[in-house]
C-alpha positions in Angstrom: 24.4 -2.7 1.4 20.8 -2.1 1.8 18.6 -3.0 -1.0 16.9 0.6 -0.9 20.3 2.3 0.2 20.0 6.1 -1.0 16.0 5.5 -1.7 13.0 7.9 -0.2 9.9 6.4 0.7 6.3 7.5 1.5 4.2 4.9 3.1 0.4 5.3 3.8 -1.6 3.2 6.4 2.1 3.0 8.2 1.2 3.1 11.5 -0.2 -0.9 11.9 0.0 -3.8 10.6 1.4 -4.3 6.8 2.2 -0.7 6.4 4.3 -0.5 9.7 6.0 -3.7 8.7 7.0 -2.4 5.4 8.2 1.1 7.1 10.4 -0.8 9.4 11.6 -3.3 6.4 12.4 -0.5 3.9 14.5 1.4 6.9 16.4 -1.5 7.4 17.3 -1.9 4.0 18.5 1.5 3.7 15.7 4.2 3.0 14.5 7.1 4.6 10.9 6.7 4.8 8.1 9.0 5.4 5.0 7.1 6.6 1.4 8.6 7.0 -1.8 7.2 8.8 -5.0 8.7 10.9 -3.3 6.9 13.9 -1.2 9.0 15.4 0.2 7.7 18.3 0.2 4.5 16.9 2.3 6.2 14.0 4.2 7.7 16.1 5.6 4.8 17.5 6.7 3.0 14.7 8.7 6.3 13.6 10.1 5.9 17.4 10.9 1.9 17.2 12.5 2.8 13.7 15.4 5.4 14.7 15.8 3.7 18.1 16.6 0.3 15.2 19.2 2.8 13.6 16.8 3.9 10.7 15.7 7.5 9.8 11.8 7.9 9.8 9.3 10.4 9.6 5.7 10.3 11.3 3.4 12.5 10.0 -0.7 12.6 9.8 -2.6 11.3 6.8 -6.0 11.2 5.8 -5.6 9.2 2.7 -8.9 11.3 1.2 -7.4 15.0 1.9 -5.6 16.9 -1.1 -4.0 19.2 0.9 -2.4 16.0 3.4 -1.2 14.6 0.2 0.3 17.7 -1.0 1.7 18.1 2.9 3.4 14.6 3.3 4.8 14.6 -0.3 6.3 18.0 0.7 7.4 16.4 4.2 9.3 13.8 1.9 11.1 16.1 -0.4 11.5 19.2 1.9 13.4 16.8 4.4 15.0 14.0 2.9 15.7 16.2 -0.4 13.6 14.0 -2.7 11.4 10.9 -3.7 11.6 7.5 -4.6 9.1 5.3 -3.8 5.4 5.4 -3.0 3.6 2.5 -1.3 -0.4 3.1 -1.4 -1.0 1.0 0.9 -3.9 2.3 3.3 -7.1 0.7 3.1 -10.1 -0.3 4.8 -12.7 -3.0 4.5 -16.6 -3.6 5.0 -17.7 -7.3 5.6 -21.3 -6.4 3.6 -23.1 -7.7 1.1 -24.1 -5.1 -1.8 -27.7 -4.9 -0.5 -26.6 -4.4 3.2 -24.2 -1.9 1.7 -25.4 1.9 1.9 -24.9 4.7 -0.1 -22.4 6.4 2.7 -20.6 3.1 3.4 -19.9 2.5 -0.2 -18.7 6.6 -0.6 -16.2 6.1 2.2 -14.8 2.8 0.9 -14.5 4.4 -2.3 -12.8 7.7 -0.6 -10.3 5.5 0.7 -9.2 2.8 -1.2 -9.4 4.2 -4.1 -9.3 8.0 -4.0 -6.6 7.8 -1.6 -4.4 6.0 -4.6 -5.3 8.5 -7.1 -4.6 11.2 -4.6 -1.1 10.0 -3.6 0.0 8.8 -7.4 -0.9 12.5 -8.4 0.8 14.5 -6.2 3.9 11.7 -6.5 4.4 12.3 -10.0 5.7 15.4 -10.2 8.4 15.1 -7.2 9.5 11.8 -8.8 10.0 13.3 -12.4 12.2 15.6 -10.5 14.4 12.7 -9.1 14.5 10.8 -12.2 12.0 7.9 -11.9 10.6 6.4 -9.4 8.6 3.2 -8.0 4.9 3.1 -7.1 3.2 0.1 -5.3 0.1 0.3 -4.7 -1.8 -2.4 -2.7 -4.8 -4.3 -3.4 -6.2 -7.7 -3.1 -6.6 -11.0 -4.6 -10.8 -9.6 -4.4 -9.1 -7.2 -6.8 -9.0 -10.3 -9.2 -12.1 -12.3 -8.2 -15.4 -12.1 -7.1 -16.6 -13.2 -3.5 -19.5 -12.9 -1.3 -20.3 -10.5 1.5 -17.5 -8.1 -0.1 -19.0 -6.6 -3.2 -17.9 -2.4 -2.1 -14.5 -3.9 -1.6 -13.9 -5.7 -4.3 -15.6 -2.9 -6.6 -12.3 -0.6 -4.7 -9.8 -3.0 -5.0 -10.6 -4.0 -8.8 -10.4 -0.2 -9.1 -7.1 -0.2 -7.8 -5.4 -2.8 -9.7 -7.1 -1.0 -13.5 -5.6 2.4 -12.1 -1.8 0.9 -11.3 -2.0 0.0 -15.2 -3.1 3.3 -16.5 -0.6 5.2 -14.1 2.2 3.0 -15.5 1.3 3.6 -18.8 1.5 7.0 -18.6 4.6 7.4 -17.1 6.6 5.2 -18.5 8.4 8.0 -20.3 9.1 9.6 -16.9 10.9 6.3 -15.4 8.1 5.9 -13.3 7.1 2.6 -12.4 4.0 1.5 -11.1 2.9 -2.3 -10.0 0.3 -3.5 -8.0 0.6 -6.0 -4.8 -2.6 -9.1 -4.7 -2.3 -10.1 -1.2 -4.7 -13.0 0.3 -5.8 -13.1 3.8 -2.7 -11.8 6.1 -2.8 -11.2 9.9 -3.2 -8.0 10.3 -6.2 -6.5 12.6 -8.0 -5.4 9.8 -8.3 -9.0 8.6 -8.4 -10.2 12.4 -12.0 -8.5 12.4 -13.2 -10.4 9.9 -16.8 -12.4 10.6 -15.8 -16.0 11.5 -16.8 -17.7 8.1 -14.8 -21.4 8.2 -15.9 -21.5 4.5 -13.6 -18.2 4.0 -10.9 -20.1 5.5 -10.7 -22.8 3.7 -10.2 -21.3 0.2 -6.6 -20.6 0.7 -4.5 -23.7 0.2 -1.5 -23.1 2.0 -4.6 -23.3 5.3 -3.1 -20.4 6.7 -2.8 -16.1 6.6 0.3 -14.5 5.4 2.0 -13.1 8.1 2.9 -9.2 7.2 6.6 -10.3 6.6 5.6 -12.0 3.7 4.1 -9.4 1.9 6.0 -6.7 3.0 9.4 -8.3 1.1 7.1 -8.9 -2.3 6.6 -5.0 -1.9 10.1 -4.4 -0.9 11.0 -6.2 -4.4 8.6 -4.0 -6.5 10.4 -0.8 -4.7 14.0 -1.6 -5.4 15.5 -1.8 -8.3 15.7 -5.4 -8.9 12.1 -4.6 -10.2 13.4 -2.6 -13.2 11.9 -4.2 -15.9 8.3 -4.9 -13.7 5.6 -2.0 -14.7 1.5 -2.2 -14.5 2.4 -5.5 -13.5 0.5 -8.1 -10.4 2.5 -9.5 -7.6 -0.1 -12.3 -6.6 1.0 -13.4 -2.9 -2.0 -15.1 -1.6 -1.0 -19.0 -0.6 -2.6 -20.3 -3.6 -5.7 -18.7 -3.1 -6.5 -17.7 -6.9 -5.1 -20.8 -8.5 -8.0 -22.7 -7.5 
């Protein structure tokens, strides 16, 4: 048995990197997932490598920041695969800035999307998930969602945002059986990270000397989606290599 067997899942940011790594680990384990990103073909592909794998996917296009997209792919979910489960916020973007470099546009779109775009999806999740009973909501942020750093500040400001709204969302729904946990990775190998300005002293902070590969933080997230989470709400899964025990 799968550890999502009979589960529905809407991933964001699906089409690279973490997100596609989770879509592809939830399908294995039994769900039906729905996963959403600006990159189509890209998208498309991991919804293609998925059923040829012997999983059921569904590629569909996502700006994290629309209302009606949100409305769309939550509809997609429910008009297709009959309900859903499980949300994973996990699109987001990053600028390698330091708050005075930062302008007022660059700071509006990081906001848009890392943090609108989990308000956005939460909302229009609620309802569908009342409907089915409960559900699980993981949203991603970052260990700069704990701490401060350098030459991040509009990220961190997004990611702390993040964390502070997976509390109050769980809060409020815990009446509805809706659970809702956030996910603290460190640096992992994805190309968003890959693009990062070559700062040795960056590096060096995480203990373990190395990025996460996806994997590993696709399996916490699996965790927070099942069931064997059911006691876990407005909760932090820290999965950084030691980073913030220093």
């Amino acid at each position: 048995m799968g550890r999502l067997d009979g589960k529905v899942a809407l991933i964001s940011g699906g089409a690279r990197g973490q997100g596609a790594t989770e879509a592809k680990l939830f399908a294995r384990e039994g769900a039906k997932v729905v996963l959403g990103d600006i990159r189509d073909a890209e998208g498309h592909q991991v919804e293609t490598e998925i059923r040829a794998a012997g999983g059921e996917a569904t590629y569909m296009h996502l700006d994290v920041t629309s209302d009606a997209d949100w409305v769309e792919a939550v509809g997609t979910a429910t008009n297709r695969y009959g309900k859903l489960d499980i949300l994973v916020n996990n699109a987001g973007i990053v600028l390698w800035k330091r708050l005075e470099e930062t302008s007022e546009a660059e700071w509006d779109h990081l906001m848009a999307v890392n943090a609108k775009g989990v308000f956005l999806g939460t909302k229009h999740v609620i309802p569908a998930m009342r409907r089915a009973g409960g559900g699980s909501i993981v949203n991603i942020s970052s260990t700069a969602g704990l701490r401060g750093s350098p030459g991040l500040a509009a990220y961190i400001a997004t990611k702390g945002a993040v964390r502070l709204l997976t509390k109050a969302t769980a809060l409020e729904h815990v009446q509805d059986n809706i659970r809702c946990n956030s996910v603290h990775p460190g640096g992992v190998d994805t190309p968003m990270v890959q693009d990062a300005p070559d700062d040795p002293a960056r590096q060096g902070r995480t203990p373990m000397g190395r990025r996460a590969a996806p994997e590993e933080i696709a399996y916490g997230v699996l965790y927070l989606a099942s069931d064997e989470s059911s006691f876990m709400t407005g909760s932090e899964l820290v999965i950084d290599g030691g980073r913030t025990a220093q």
